[in-house]
Residue, then its C-alpha position, 0 to 999 in steps of 0.5 A: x500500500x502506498x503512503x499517502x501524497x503529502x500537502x504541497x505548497x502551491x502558490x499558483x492558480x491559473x485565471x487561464x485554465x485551457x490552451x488548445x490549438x488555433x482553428x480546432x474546435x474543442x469537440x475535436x481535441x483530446x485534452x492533456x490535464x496538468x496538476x496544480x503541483x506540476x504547473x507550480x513546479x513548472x512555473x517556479x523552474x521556467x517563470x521563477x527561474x529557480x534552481x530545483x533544490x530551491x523550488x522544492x523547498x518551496x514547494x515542500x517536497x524532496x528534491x528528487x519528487x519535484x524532479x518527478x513533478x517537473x519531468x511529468x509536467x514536461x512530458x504532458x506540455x510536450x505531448x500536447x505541443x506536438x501531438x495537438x492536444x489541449x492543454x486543461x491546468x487543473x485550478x486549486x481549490x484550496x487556494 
């Protein structure tokens, strides 16, 4: 049995929470879901520039789980730009 997911800090919540391919209606698209945890590591990495030993500090996780976060977000941005999918960031409701 796995151990339960620990509360990760989360300062981010999107306004925006859909992006999709220009000219392809919705009904048409497979949707990609990012997490509140992978679009925060995301954001501190790429908007924050921040060094992953900092950002998972702030995110109150290990070094090597937000490497697992990040990674898993690069994995499902990537499928989404080039297989043309919709990209869905999941909003978070504790926010």
């Amino acid at each position: 049995m796995p151990r339960p997911r620990l509360c990760r800090k989360i300062e981010f919540n999107p306004e925006i929470t859909y992006f999709k391919p220009q000219d392809v209606p919705m009904r048409e698209l497979q949707v990609i879901e990012l997490s509140p945890e992978e679009i925060e590591a995301f954001r501190l990495r790429h908007i924050k520039d921040l060094e992953q030993k900092t950002a998972a500090k702030k995110m109150k996780t290990s070094q090597s789980t937000y490497q697992r976060i990040l990674n898993s977000a690069y994995k499902k941005i990537a499928e989404a730009l080039i297989n043309g999918k919709a990209i869905k960031i999941i909003k978070n409701d504790l926010l």
